[in-house]
C-alpha positions in Angstrom: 71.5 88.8 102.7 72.9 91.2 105.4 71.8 94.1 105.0 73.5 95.6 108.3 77.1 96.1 106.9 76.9 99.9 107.4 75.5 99.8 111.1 78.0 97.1 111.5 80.5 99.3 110.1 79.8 102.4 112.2 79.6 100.1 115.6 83.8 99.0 114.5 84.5 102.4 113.7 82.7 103.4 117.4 84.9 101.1 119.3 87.9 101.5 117.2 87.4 105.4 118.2 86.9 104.2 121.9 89.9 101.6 122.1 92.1 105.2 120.3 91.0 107.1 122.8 91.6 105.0 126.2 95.5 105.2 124.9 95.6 109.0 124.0 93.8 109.2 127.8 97.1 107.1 128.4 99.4 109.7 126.7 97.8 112.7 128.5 98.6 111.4 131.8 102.2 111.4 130.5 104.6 113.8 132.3 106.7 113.6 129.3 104.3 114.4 127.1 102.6 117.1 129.1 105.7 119.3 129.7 106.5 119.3 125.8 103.4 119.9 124.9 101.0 122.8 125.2 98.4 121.7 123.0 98.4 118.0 124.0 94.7 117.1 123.9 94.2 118.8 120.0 97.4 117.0 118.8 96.3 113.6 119.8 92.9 114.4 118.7 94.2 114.8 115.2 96.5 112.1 115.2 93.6 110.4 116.2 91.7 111.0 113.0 95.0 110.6 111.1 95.2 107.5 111.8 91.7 106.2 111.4 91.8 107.6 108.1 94.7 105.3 106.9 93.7 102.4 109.2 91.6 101.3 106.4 90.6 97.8 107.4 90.0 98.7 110.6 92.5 96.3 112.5 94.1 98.9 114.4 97.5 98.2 112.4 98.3 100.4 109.5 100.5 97.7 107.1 102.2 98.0 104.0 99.3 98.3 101.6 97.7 101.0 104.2 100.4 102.8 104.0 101.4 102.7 100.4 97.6 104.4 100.2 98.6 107.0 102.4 101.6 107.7 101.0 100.0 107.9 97.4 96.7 110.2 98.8 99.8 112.1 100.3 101.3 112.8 96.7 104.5 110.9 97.9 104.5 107.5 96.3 107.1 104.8 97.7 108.5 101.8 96.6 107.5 99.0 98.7 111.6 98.9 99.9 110.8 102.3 101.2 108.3 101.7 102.4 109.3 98.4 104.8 112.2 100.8 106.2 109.7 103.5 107.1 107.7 100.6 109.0 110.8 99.3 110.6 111.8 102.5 111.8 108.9 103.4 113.9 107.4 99.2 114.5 108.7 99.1 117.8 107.2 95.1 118.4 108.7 93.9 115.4 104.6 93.1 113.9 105.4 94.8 110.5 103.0 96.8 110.9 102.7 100.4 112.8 99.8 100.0 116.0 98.4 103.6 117.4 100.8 103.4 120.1 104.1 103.5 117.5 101.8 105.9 115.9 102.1 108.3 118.8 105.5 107.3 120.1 106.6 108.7 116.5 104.6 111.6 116.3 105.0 112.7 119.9 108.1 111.5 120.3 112.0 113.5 119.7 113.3 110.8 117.0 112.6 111.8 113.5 111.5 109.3 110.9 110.9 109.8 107.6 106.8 109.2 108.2 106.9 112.0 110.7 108.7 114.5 108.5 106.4 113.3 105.8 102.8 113.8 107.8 103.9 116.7 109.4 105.0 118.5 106.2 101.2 117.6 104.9 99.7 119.2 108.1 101.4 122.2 107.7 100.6 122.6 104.1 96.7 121.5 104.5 96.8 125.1 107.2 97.7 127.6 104.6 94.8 129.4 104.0 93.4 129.0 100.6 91.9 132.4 99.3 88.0 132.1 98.2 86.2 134.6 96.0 86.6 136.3 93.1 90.2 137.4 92.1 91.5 141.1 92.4 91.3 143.2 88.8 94.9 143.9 88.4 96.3 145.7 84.9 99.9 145.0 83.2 101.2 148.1 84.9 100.5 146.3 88.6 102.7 143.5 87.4 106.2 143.0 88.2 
């Protein structure tokens, strides 16, 4: 019996971190990228974890089942039609399957796909601030 699957685990999830980073290196050597973006390293950092996240197998693709999860998690379940156009609109190698590289090309880049419109509404809504503590003693005659 192995008993090693979670080191083993942790060591793919290392190098899959290390292989994500040598390409967002890539990106911030981009001139393109660079002019359009102020906050460059952050972004790619958390397109970074984005990505890991929903690269569930830990191939480095997120496919059709990874992304039906996603989309799911997201609260925006697809049909799997929908969900082969959204693929097909950012799978620039024609693998059926979206690599980190179409991952950034679509997040970075000015074409909008229905993914990006989809992630980035998330992010905005996971920033609103969520207010903690006990709520404020109001009376009917506060009420509109």
């Amino acid at each position: 019996m192995d008993y090693q699957g979670g080191k083993q685990f942790g060591e793919l999830k290392k190098q899959q971190e290390m292989s994500l980073d040598e390409i967002n290196k890539a990106a911030i050597e981009d001139e393109d990228y660079k002019e359009e973006y102020e906050d460059l390293e952050e972004r790619l950092e958390s397109y970074k974890k984005q990505f890991m996240e929903f690269d569930l197998d830990n191939s480095g693709d997120i496919d059709l089942m990874e992304l039906k999860k996603m989309m799911e998690k997201l609260g925006q379940a697809k049909t799997h039609l929908e969900l082969k156009k959204m693929i097909a609109e950012v799978d620039t190698t024609n693998s059926g399957t979206i690599n980190y590289q179409e991952f950034l090309s679509m997040m970075l880049g000015k074409k909008s796909s229905v993914l990006k419109l989809i992630l980035m509404f998330e992010e905005k809504r996971k920033e609103k601030e969520i207010p903690t503590g006990v709520a404020p003693k109001r009376s009917l005659d506060s009420l509109p």
